[in-house]
C-alpha positions as semicolon CSV with decimal commas, in nm:
position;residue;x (nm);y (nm);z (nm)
1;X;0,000;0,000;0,000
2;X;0,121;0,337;-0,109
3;X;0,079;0,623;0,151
4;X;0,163;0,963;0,094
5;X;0,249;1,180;0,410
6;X;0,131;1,561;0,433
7;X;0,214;1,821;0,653
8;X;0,320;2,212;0,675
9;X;0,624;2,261;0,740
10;X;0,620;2,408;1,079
11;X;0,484;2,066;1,220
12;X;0,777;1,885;1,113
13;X;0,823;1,677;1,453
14;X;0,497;1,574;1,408
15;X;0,512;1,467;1,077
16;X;0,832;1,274;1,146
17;X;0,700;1,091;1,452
18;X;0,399;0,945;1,230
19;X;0,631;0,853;0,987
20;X;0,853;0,655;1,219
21;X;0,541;0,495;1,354
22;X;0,392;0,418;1,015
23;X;0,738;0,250;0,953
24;X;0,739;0,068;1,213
25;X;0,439;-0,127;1,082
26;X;0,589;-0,198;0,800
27;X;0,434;0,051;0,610
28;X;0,537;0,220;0,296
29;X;0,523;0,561;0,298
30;X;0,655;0,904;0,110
31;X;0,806;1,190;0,284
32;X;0,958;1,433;0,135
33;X;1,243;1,438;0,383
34;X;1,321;1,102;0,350
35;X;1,174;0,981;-0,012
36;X;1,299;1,284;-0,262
37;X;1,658;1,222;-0,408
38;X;1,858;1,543;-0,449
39;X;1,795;1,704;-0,802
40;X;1,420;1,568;-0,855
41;X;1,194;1,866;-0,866
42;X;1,010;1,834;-0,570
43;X;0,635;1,979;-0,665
44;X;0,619;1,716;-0,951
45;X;0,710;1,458;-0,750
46;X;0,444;1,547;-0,485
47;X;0,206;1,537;-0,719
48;X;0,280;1,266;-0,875
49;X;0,307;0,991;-0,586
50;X;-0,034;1,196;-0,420
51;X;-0,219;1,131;-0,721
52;X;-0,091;0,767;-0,691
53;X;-0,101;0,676;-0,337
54;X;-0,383;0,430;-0,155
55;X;-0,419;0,649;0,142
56;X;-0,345;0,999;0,188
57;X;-0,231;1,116;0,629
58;X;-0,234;1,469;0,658
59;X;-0,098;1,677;0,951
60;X;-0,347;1,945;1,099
61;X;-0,270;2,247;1,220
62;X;-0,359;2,605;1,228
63;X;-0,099;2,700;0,951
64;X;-0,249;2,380;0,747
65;X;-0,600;2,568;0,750
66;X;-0,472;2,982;0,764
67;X;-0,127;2,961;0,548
68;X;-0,100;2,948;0,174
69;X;0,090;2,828;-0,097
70;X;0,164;2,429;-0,157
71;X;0,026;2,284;0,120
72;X;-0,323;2,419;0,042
73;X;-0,239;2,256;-0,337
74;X;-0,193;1,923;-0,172
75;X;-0,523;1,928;0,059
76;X;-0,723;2,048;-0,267
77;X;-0,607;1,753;-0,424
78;X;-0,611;1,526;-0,161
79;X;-0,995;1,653;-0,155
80;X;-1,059;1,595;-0,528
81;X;-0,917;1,205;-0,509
82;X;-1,118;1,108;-0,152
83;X;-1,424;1,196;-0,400
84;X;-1,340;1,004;-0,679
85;X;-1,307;0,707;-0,411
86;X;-1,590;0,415;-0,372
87;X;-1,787;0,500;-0,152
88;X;-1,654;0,354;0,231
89;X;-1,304;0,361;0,173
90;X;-1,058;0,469;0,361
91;X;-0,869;0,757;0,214
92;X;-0,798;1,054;0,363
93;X;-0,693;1,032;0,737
94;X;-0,637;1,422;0,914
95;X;-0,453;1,378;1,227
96;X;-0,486;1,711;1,458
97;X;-0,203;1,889;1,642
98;X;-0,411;2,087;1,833
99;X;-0,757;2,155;1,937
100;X;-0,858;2,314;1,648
101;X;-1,192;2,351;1,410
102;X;-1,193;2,181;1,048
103;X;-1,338;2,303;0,722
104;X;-1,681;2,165;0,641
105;X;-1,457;1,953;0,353
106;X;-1,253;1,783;0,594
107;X;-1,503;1,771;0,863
108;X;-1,696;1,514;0,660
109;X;-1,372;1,235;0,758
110;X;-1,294;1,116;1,081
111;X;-1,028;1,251;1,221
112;X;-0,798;1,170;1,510
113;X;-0,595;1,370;1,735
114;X;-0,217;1,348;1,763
115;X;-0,222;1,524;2,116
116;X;-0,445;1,273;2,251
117;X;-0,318;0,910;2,424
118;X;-0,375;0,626;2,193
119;X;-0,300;0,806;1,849
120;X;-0,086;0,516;1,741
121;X;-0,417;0,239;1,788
122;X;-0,653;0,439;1,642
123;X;-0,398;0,516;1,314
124;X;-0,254;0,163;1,306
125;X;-0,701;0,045;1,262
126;X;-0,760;0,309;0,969
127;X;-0,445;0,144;0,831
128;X;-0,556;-0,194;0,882
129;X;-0,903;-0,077;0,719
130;X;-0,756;-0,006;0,414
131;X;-0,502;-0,290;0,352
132;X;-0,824;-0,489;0,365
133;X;-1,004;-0,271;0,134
134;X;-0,728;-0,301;-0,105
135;X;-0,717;-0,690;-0,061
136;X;-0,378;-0,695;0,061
137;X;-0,153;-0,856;0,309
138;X;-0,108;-0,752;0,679
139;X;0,262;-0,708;0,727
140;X;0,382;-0,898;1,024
141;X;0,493;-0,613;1,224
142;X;0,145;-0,453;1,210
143;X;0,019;-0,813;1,361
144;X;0,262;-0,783;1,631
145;X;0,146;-0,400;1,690
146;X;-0,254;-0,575;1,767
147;X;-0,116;-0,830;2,001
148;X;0,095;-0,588;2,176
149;X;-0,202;-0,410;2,219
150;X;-0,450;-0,643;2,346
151;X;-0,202;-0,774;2,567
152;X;-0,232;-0,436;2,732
153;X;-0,597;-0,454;2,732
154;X;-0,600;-0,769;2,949
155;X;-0,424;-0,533;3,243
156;X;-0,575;-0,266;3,443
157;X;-0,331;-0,046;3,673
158;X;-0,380;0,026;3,990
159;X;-0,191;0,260;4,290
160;X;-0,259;0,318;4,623
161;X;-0,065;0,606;4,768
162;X;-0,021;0,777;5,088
163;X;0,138;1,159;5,172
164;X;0,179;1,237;5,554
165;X;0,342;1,525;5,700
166;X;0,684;1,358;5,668
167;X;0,659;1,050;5,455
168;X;0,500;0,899;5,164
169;X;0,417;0,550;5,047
170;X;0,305;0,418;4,738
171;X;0,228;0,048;4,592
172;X;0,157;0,012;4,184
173;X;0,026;-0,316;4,096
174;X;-0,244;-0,459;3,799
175;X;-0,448;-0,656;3,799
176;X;-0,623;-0,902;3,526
177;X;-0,882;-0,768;3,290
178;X;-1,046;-1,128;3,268
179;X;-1,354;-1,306;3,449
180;X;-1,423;-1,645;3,621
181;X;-1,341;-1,771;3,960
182;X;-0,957;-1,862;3,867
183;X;-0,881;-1,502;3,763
184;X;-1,093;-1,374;4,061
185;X;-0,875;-1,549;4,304
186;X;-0,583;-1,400;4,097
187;X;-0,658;-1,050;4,174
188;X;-0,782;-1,123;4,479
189;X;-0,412;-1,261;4,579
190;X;-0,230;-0,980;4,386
191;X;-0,431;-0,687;4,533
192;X;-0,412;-0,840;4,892
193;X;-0,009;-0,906;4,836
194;X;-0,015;-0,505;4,701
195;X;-0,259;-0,360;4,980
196;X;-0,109;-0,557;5,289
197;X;0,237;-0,396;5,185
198;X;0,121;-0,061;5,161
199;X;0,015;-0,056;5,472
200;X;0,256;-0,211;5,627
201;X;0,473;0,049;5,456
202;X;0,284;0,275;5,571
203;X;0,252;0,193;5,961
204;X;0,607;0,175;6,006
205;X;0,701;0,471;5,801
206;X;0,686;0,745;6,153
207;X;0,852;0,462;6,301
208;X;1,129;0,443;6,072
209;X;1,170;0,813;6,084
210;X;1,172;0,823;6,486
211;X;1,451;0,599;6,466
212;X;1,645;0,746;6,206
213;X;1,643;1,085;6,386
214;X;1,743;0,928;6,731
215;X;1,990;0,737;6,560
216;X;2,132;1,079;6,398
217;X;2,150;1,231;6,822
218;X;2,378;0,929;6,918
């Protein structure tokens, strides 16, 4: 799958970390900082892989929607393909920088937000919706990216902590996303393990402290 990357030019850090990320999946995907060779004339070769590529990511900001000049050229066109598109496909993906309001054009596609937790899932699924669209294969590193992920799913962390005038204690544990009566006894075992520490922790804690300051007298 060919995917062509778009961004202005002020949200370069941003454009780079999706591109690392989309490479990591074993995606293929142009940007310009990485995919033009020194002497190619760089509009016509913008043009030419946009008009080409499966699935168009672009990068939204406030200079995307206020600033002119070729970055407006590429969302016009990136426009004029998504509507030339069967209806359903995946297309054109806008991933926001900031809280910011889309034109009615772009409005009409969901977008997601890079400044939000879980940016990477909710990319790496409008990926995997269009590799099927297109009939083709899952790489294995975008495989690995879903188990990784619902691994995590499975765990829930949890913290207990405690601030007192001259101490603190704190316990971080997880528990097991899962039901039935073996899992139940699970996190029954792990939380009591986790709670009867932290309080333990925290019932000697002035104790501690008394006899650390006595021992500092002798």
């Amino acid at each position: 799958m060919k995917t062509f990357l778009s961004y202005p030019s002020e949200k370069l850090d941003s454009a780079r970390e999706v591109y690392d990320f989309l490479r990591s999946l074993g995606i293929q995907i142009w940007f310009d900082k990485e995919s033009l060779i020194a002497g190619q004339n760089w509009d016509r070769e913008r043009s030419i892989v946009q008009r080409s590529a499966d699935l168009i990511i672009l990068i939204c900001s406030l200079e995307t929607i206020r600033r002119s000049g070729v970055i407006q050229r590429e969302i016009k066109e990136a426009l004029e393909l998504a509507r030339d598109k069967p209806l359903g496909d995946v297309f054109l993906v806008s991933l926001r920088t900031e809280e910011i309001s889309l034109p009615l054009e772009w409005s009409l596609y969901q977008y997601i937000d890079l400044f939000r937790t879980g940016w990477q899932l909710q990319l790496a699924r409008s990926i995997h919706l269009r590799l099927e669209q297109l009939g083709a294969p899952l790489p294995d590193s975008l495989t690995a990216f879903f188990e990784a992920q619902e691994a995590e799913e499975r765990i829930e962390l949890k913290t207990l902590r405690f601030e007192g005038k001259n101490f603190e204690a704190q316990a971080d544990y997880f528990v097991y996303r899962r039901g039935g009566l073996f899992w139940d006894y699970v996190n029954a075992e792990i939380t009591a393990d986790a709670v009867g520490g932290f309080y333990k922790a925290r019932a000697q804690g002035p104790i501690y402290l008394e006899g650390q300051k006595h021992a500092g007298d002798w």
